[in-house]
Each structure stands twice: as C-alpha cells, then as structure tokens.
N, C-alpha and C positions, 0 to 999 in steps of 0.2 A: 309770460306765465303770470306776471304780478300782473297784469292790469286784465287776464281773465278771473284772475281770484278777486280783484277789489269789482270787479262787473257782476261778479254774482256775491261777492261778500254784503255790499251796500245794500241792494234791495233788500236783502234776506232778511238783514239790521234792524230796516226802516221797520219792515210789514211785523217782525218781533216786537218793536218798541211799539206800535199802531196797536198789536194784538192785544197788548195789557190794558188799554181803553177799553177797545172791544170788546174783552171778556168780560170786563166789569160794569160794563153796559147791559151786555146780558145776563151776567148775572142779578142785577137788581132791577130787572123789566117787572112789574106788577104793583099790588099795592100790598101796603107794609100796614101792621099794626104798632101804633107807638106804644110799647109796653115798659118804657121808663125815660126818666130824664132826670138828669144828675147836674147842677150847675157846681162850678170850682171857683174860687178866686185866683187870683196871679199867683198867690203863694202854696197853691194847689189844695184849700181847705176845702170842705164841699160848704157849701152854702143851700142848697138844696135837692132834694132825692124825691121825687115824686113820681106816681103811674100814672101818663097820660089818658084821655079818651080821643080816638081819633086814629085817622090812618095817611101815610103821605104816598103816593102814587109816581111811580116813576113810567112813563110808554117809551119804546126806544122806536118803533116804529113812526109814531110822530116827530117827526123832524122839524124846528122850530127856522131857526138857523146856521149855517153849515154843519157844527157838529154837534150842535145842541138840540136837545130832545124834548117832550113835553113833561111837567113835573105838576102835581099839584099836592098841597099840606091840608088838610083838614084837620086839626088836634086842640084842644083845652089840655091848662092843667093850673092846678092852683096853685100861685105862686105868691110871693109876699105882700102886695098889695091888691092882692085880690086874682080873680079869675083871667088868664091869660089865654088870647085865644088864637091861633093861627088858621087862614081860611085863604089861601094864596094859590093863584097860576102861576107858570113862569117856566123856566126850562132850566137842564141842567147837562153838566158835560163832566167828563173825567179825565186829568190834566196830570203830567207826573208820574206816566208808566203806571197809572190806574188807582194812584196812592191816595190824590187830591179829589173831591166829588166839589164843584162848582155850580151853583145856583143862580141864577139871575129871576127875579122879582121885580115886577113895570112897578113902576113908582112915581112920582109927579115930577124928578127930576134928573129922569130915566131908565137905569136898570137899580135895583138892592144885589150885592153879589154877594155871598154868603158861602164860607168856604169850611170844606168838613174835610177833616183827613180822617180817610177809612182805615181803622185799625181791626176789623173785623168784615169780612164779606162772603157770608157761608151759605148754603141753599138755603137753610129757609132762617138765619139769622144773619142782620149787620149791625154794627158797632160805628158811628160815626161820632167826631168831636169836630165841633164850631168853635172855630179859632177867633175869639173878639180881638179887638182893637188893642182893650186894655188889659191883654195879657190872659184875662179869664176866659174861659170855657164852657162850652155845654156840650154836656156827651148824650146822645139818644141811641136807645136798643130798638132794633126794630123785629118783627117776626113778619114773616112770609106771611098773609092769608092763603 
C-alpha cells in the first residue's frame, strides 16, 4: 500500500512544484508597461522613485533554452546622472516554486543574470524587485498592455 501511495504521491508533487513555474509563465506572457521604478539602498532608504517610458516583453511560446523563454526591455528613465536606458534581448525563467523571475542578458563575457523576486503577479499587474549584489534594490511596477 506505501509504495502505491509514494507511486502516485511523487508525480503529483513534482507536476505541483512544476505548476507554480508554469502558471507564472503564463501569467506574464505579453508585454508590460514600465509605469514606475523605485531604487532602495541596503538600509532600505529609496534613493529613487521615477515613471519610466517603455515596455519589457516577456513570449512564453518562444523557447530560448530548455526552460527559458524569450524576454525583451525597452525602457528609459531618468536617473542621477543622467538618462538611463535599457534596450535588451535575452530570456527568462521562473525558479522557486514561481517566486524567483531569472533573466539572462548575452553580454561579451556570456550571459548578465539578473534576478527579481515577484512579490506581485496579478492579470494585468506585477511587482518585481532586483536583488543587487550590494544589498540594494530596484522594484518595478509593471501593467499589462
């Protein structure tokens, strides 16, 4: 009886834990409008609050590699030393039971990976924060178009 229940418990598990990618896969299929960007320091102060121009693209149908999809950013915004602009291909994957949003960016000495923990992922709104290096952060809102 235990090894009919772990023979159907195990798959069940797995295609559960799998489902939380793949809902949040499809949940953010389309392109987004950047309608803010919030930078924080390590001690969580904001540093900056601005309204982007520009929209970043997520296709889940394009398949880059294995689980990764095709991504592109299109955005400005003005930031302390001037006009900031992001204009990027690259792909992207959802890691962490669908919590973590993973980026990769070709870059001359291989991939940029850039990681966002979704604390928002609504139909036609998401909430992602960019975890830097040095503790600090950037949160962007994004709206459905």
């Amino acid at each position: 009886m235990k090894k009919i229940f772990l023979f159907l418990a195990l798959p069940s598990t797995l295609l559960f834990a799998c489902s939380k990618e793949i809902r949040n896969t499809n949940k953010i299929h389309g392109t987004w409008n950047v309608t803010s960007l919030q930078q924080f320091d390590a001690d969580g102060n904001q540093t900056l609050s601005t309204q982007p121009e520009g929209t970043i693209q997520f296709n889940k149908c394009d398949v880059i590699d294995k689980d990764y999809r095709a991504f592109r950013r299109q955005y400005s915004y003005a930031g302390e030393n001037g006009t900031v602009t992001h204009n990027e291909t690259g792909s992207y994957r959802f890691e962490q039971d669908g919590s973590l949003l993973v980026v990769r960016i070709p870059n001359d000495n291989g991939h940029e990976h850039l990681h966002y923990r979704v604390t928002a992922l609504e139909r036609k709104k998401a909430v992602l924060e960019q975890l830097h290096d040095d503790e600090s952060k950037t949160v962007l809102t994004l709206q459905e178009r």
